[in-house]
C-alpha positions in Angstrom: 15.5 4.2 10.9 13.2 4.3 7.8 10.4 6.7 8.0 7.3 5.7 6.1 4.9 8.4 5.1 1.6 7.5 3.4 -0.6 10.0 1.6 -3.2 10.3 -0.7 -6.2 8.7 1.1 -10.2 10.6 1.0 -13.8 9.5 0.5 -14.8 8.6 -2.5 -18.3 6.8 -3.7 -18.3 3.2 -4.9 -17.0 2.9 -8.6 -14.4 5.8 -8.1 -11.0 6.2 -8.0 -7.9 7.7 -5.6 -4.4 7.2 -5.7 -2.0 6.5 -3.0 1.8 7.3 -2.2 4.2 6.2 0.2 7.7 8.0 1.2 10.3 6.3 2.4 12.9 8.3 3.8 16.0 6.2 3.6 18.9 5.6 0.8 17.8 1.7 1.3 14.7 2.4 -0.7 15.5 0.3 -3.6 17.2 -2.5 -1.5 13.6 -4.0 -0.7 10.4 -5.2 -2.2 7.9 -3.0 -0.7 4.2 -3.4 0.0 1.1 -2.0 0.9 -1.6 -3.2 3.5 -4.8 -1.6 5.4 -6.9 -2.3 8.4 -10.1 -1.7 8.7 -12.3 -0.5 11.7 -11.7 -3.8 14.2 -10.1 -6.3 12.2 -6.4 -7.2 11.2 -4.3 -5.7 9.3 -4.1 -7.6 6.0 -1.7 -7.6 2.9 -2.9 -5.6 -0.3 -0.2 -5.4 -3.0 3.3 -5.8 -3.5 6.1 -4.6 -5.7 9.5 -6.0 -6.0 12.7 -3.8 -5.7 12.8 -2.9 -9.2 9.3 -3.2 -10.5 9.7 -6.3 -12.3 6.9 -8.3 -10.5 4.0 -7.7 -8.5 1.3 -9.2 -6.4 -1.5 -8.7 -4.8 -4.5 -9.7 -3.0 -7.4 -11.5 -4.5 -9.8 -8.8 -3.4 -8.2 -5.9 -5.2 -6.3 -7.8 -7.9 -7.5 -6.0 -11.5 -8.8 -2.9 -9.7 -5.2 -2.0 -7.5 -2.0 -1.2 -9.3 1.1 -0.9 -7.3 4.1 0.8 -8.4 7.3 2.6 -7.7 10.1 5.4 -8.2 13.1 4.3 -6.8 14.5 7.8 -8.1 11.8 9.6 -5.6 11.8 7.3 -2.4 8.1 6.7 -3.4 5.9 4.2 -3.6 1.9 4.6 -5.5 -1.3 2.4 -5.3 -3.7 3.3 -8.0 -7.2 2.2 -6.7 -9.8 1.9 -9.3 -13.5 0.6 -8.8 -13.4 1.3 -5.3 -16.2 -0.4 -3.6 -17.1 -0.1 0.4 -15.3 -2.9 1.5 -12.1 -1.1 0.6 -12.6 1.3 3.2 -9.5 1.2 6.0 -6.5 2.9 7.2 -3.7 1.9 4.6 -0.1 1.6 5.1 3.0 1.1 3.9 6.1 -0.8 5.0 9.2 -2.7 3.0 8.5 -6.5 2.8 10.1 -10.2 3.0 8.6 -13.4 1.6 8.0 -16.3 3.8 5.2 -18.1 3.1 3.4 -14.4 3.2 5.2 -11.1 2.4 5.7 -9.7 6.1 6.5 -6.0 7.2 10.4 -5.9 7.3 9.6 -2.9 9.6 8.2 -3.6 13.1 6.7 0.3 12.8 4.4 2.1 11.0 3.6 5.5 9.5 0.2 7.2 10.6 -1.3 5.6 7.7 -3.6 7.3 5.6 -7.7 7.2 5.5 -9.5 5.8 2.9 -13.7 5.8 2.9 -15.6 4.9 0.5 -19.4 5.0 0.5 -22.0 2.6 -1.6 
């Protein structure tokens, strides 16, 4: 079993900045694409970025594409999300998990880590 460990998270004001890492504990690590998503306070957990196994491609959701960057170390087990411009609406619990494309990139992993807190105030 994988174990996915998110850090990184804090309160920030609107317009500022925080970075994100996930841990994967596993040697499969660089076997999958992996992605990033968050929940806010009573709603659904929804998809934010994605990287592919090696880096060569990513994705991510209109609402954070040109402020988000996803990327990886395969050499460290770890996973980062640069958040830039970080406005109020960005303010959830955010996760990690290793993804597959269907016609949305899904959580390979029925589990989660504890996540960790973003908040950002306007």
């Amino acid at each position: 079993q994988v174990q996915l460990v998110e850090s990184g998270g804090g309160s920030v004001q609107a317009g500022g900045s925080l970075r994100l890492s996930c841990i994967a504990a596993g040697r499969t690590f660089s076997s999958y694409s992996m992605g990033w998503f968050r929940q806010a306070l009573g709603k659904e957990r929804e998809f934010v970025a994605v990287i592919t196994r090696i880096g060569a491609s990513t994705y991510y959701a209109d609402s954070v594409k040109g402020r988000f960057t996803i990327s990886r170390d395969n050499a460290k087990n770890t996973m980062y999300l640069q958040m830039n411009s970080l406005e109020p609406e960005d303010t959830a619990v955010y996760y990690c998990n290793a993804v597959y494309k269907t016609s949305t990139w899904t959580p390979l992993y029925d589990y989660w880590g504890q996540g960790t807190q973003v908040t950002v105030s306007s």
